[in-house]
N, C-alpha and C positions, 0 to 999 in steps of 0.2 A: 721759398723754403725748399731744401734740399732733399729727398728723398732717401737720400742713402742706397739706392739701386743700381746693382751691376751689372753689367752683360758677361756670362761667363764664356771662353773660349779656349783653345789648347792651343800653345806655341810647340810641337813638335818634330824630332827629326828620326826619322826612322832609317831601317836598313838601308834606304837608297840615299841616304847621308844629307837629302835636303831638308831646311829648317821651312815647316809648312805650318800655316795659320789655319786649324781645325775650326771652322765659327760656322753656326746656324741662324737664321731668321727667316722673316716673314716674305713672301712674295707674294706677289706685288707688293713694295716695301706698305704701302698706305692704303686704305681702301677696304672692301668688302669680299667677303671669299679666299683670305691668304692661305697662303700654305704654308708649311714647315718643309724649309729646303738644309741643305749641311753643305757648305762650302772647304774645297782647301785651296790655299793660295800661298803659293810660296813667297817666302818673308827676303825681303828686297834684298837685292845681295851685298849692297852697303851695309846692311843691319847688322849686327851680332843677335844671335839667339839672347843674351842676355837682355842683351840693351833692347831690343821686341818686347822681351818680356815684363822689363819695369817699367817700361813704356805702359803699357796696360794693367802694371799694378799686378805683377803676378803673386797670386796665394799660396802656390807651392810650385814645388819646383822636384822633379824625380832624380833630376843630375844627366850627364849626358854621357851612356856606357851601352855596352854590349848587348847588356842583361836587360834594355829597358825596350831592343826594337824591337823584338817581338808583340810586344804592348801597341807601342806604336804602329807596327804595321797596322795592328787589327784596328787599331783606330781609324787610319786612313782608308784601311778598306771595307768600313763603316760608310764612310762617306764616300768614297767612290761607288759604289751601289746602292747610296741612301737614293728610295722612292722617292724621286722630285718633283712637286707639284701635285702631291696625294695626300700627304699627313693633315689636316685643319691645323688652324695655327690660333694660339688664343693672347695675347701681349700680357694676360694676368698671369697664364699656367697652372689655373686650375681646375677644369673641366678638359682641356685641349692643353699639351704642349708650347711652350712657349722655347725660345734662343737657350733659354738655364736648363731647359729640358733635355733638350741635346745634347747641350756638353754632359750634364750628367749622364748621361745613356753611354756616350762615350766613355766616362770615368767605369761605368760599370763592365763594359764588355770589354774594354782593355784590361780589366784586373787591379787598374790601380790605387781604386779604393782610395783617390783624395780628400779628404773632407770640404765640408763643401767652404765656396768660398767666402766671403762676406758682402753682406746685400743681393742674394741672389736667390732669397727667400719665395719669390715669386719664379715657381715652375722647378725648383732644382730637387723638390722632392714628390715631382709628377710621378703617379703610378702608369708605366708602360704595358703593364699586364697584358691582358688579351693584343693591344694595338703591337705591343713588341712581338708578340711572335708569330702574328700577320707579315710584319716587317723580315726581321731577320733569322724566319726559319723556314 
C-alpha cells in the first residue's frame, strides 16, 4: 500500500550560476540519536536543471532569472552554515523536524513562499519557533 509520501527538496541555481540540490535528512541515515543535517550538492553536469527537477517530480518551479538569486543565495547560505549534527531529527515531523522541515525552512527564509508540495504532510508544517532562532540568529 502506497503511502503517498514525499521527500521535499530544492533544485536551485543561484548567483554563482551552479544548479545545486538543497536536500536535508537524518544522520546517521538509520539508527538512534539522528540528526537533522541540510546538504547542497551540485546536480551532475550532464543534467539539465529541468530534467533534475522532473526527475523528482517537481511542484513548482520560480523560473530561472536575475530576480530569483538573491532567494537563492539565502538558501544556500542556509545550508552552508546549517548546525550539522545538532538539530534532533524525528522521520514523523512532529514533535522534531523532519527532511519536509527543512525544505520548508528553506522556502520560508528565501521569501518564496511555495506552497507546499504534495505528500509532504509529515513535517512541512513543523513550528521552528524558539529552535529557529537558536539556529539562525
Amino acid at each position: 500500500m502506497a503511502l503517498g509520501l514525499n521527500h521535499a527538496f530544492w533544485v536551485a541555481t543561484g548567483s554563482d550560476g551552479v544548479p545545486t540540490t538543497l536536500s536535508g535528512g537524518p544522520e546517521p541515515p538509520y539508527g538512534k540519536n539522528e540528526k537533522l543535517n541540510e546538504w547542497a550538492t551540485p546536480v551532475h553536469k550532464d543534467a539539465t536543471q529541468e530534467a533534475y527537477a522532473q526527475a523528482g517530480k517537481a511542484s513548482w518551479d520560480s523560473g530561472i532569472s536575475a530576480a530569483v538569486c538573491s532567494a537563492v543565495d539565502t538558501m544556500e547560505n542556509a545550508v552552508k552554515n546549517w548546525p550539522m549534527n545538532l538539530i534532533p531529527y524525528s522521520p514523523l515531523g512532529l514533535w522534531l523536524p523532519n527532511s519536509n522541515s527543512s525544505a520548508s525552512l528553506l522556502n520560508q527564509i528565501s521569501g518564496f513562499n511555495a506552497p507546499q508540495p504534495p505528500g509532504t504532510f509529515l513535517g512541512w508544517n513543523f513550528n521552528w519557533g524558539a529552535m529557529f532562532s537558536a539556529i539562525f540568529h
